[in-house]
Backbone bond lengths (Angstrom), bond angles and torsions (degrees), N, CA, C in turn:
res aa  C-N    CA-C-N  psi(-1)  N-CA   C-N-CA  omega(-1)  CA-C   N-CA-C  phi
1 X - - - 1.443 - - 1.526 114.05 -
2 X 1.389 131.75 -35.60 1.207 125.02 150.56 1.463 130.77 -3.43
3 X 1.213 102.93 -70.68 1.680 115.16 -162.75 1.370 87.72 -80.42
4 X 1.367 131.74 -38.20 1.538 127.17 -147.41 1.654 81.37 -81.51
5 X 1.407 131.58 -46.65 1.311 122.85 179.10 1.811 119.27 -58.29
6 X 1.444 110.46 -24.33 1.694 119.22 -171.14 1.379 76.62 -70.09
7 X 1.471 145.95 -59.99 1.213 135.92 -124.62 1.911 112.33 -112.50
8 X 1.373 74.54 27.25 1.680 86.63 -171.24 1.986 96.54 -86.59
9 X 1.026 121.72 -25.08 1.919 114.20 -179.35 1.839 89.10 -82.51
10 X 0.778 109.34 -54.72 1.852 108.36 175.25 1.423 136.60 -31.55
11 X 1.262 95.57 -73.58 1.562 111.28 174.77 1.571 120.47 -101.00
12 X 0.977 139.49 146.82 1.632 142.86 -175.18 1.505 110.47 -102.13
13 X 1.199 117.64 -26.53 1.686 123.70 -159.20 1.962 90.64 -92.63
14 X 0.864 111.59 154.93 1.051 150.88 -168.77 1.571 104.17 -79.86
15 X 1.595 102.50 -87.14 1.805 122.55 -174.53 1.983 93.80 -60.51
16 X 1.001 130.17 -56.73 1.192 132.51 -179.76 1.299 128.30 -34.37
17 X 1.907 117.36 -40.77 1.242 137.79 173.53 1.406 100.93 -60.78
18 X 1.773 99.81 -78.21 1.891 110.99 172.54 1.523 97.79 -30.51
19 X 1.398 147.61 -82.58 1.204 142.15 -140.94 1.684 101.17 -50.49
20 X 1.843 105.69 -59.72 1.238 95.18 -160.77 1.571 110.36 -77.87
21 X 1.622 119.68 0.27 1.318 115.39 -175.55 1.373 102.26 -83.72
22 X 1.613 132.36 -30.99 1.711 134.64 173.80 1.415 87.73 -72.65
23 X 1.280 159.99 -28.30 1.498 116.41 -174.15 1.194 114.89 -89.97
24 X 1.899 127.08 -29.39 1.115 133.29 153.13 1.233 130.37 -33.02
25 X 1.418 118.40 -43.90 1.666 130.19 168.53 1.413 102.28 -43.41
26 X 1.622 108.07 -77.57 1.134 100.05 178.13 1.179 140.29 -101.14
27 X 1.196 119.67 62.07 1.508 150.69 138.98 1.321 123.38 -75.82
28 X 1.802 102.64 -40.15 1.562 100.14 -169.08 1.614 92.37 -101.80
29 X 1.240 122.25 15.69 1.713 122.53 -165.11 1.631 78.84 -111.44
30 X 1.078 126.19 -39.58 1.825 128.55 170.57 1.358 106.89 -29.95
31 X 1.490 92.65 -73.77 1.584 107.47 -146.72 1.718 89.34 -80.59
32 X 1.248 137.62 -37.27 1.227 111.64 173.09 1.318 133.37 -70.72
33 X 1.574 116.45 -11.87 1.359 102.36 126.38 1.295 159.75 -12.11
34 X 1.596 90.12 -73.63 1.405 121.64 164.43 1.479 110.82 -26.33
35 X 1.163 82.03 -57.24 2.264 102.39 -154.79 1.760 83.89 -67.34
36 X 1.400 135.34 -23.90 1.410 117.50 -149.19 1.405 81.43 -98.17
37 X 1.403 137.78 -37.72 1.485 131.93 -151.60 1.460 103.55 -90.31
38 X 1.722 117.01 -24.38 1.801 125.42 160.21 1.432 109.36 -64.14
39 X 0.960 136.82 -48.71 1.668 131.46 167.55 1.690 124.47 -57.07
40 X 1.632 98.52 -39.85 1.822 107.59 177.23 1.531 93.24 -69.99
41 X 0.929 122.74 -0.40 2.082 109.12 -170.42 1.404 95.42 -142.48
42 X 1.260 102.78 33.53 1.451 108.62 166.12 1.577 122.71 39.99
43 X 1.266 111.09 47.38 1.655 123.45 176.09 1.598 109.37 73.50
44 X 1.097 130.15 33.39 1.226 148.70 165.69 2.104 125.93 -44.77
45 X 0.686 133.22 90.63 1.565 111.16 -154.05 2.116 99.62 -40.14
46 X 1.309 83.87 137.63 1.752 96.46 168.28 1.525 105.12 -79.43
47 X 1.748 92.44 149.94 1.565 109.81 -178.12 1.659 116.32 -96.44
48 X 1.829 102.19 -8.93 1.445 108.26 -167.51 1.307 124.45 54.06
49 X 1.559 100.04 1.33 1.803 91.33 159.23 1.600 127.66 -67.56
50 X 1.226 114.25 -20.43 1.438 101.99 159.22 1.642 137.70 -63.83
51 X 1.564 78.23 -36.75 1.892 76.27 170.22 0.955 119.71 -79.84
52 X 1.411 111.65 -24.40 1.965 107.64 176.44 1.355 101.63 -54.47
53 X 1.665 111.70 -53.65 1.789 92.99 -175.94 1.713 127.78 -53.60
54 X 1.375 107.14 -14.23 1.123 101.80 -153.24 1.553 89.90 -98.75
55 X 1.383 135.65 -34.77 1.590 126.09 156.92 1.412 118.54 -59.74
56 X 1.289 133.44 -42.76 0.887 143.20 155.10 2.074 126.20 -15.51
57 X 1.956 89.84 -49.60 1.619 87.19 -169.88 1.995 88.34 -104.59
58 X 1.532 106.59 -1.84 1.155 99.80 157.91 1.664 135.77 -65.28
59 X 0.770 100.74 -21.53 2.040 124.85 -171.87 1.608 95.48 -108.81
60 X 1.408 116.63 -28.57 1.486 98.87 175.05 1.449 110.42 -76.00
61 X 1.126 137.26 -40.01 1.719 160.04 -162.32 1.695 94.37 -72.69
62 X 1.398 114.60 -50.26 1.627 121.62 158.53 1.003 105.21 -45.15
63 X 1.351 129.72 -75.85 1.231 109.97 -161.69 1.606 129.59 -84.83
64 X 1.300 97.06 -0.37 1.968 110.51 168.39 1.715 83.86 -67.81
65 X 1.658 121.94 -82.54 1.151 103.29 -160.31 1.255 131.25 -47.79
66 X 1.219 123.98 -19.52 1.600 138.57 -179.04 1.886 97.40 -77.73
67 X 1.219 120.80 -40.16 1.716 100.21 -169.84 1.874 89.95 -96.71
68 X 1.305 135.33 -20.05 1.261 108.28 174.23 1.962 114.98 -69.44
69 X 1.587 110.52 -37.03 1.226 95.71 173.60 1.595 124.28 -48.56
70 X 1.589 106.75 -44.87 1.286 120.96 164.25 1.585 119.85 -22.80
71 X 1.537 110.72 -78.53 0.964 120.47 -175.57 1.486 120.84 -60.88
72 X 1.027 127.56 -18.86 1.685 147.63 -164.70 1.495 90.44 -95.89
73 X 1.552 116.95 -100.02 2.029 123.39 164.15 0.877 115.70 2.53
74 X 1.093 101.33 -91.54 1.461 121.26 -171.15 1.566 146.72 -83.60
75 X 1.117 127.00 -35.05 1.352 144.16 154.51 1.564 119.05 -87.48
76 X 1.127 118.38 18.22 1.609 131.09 -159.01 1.701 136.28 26.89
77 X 1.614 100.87 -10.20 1.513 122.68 -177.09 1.613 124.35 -27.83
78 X 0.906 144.99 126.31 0.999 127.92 177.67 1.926 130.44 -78.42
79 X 1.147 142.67 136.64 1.037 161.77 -128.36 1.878 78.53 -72.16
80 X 1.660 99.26 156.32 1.363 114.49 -168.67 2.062 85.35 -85.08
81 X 0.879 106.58 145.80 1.698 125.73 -179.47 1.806 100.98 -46.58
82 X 0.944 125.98 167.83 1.874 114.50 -150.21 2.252 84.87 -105.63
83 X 1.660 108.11 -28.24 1.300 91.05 -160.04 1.723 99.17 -79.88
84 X 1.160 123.13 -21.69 1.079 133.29 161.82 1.771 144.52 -51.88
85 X 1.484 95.36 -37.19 1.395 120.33 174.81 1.991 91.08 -82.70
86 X 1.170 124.58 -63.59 1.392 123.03 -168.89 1.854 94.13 -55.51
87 X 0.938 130.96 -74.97 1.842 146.83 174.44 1.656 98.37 -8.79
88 X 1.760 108.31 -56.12 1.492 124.71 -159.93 1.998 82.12 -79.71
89 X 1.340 136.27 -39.55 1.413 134.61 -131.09 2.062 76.18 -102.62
90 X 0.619 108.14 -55.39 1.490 110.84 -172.45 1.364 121.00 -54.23
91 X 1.370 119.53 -58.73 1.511 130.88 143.63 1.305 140.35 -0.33
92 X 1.513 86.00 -55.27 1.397 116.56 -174.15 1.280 93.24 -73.63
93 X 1.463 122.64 -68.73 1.322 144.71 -155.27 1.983 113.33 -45.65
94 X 1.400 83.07 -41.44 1.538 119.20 167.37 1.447 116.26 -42.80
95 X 1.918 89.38 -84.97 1.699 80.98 -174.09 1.635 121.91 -64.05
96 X 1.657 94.03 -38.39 1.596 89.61 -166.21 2.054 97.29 -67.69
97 X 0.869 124.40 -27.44 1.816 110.39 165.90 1.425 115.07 -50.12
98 X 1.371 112.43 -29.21 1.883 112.98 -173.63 1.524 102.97 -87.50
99 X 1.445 115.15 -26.21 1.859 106.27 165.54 0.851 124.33 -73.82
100 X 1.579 111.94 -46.06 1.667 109.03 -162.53 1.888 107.01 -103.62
101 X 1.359 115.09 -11.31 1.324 104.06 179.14 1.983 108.41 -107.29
102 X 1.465 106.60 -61.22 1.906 111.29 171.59 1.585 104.56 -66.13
103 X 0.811 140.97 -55.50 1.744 135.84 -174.88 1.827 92.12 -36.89
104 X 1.320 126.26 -87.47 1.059 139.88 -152.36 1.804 95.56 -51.99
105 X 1.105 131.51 -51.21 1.487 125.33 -169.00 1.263 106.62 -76.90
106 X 1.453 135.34 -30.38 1.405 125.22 161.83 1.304 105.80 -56.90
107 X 1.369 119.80 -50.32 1.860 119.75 -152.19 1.942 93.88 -65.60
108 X 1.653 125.26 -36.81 1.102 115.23 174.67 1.352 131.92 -76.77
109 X 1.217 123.45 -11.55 1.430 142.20 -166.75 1.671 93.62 39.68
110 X 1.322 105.14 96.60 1.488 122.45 172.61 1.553 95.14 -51.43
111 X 1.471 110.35 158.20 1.129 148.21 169.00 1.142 132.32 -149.65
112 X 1.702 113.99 89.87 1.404 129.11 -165.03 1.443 117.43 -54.52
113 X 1.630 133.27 170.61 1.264 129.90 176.03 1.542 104.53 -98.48
């Protein structure tokens, strides 16, 4: 709620604030990452693959909420079945965690402090 409050003289819309205040979250939930995985590897240059994931499932979560309003609003459809939407949400969560977070710490062979 922070940002969604900074951006209250700015923006007028409502869903727009929320949108850009969830990708901001995790942007700065990225990069503080970042800072934790540069200290575990003992000041190592960062690859920013963590934060990519973490904007990354930010803009995805945007755009789930953006095509379920869709589908609900506007086209009247009814919502994809809940074990299905979590199945498809998890998945996701899955692979893109094995690219952008385990890929990168194998490919460096960490070296603790």
């Amino acid at each position: 709620d922070p940002v969604k409050a900074s951006l209250k003289p700015y923006i007028e819309e409502d869903g727009v604030k929320r949108v850009f205040a969830l990708i901001m979250a995790l942007t700065i939930s990225g990069i503080m990452h970042e800072m934790m995985f540069y200290h575990m590897t003992c000041g190592m240059k960062p690859s920013w693959e963590v934060t990519y994931f973490f904007v990354l499932q930010g803009f995805c979560m945007a755009f789930e909420i953006g095509i379920k309003k869709l589908w609900v609003r506007t086209l009247g459809w009814s919502l994809i079945h809940p074990v299905v939407s979590v199945a498809l949400t998890v998945g996701f969560v899955l692979v893109t965690s094995y690219w952008f977070l385990v890929l990168p710490v194998l490919r460096i062979s960490v070296r603790w402090c």
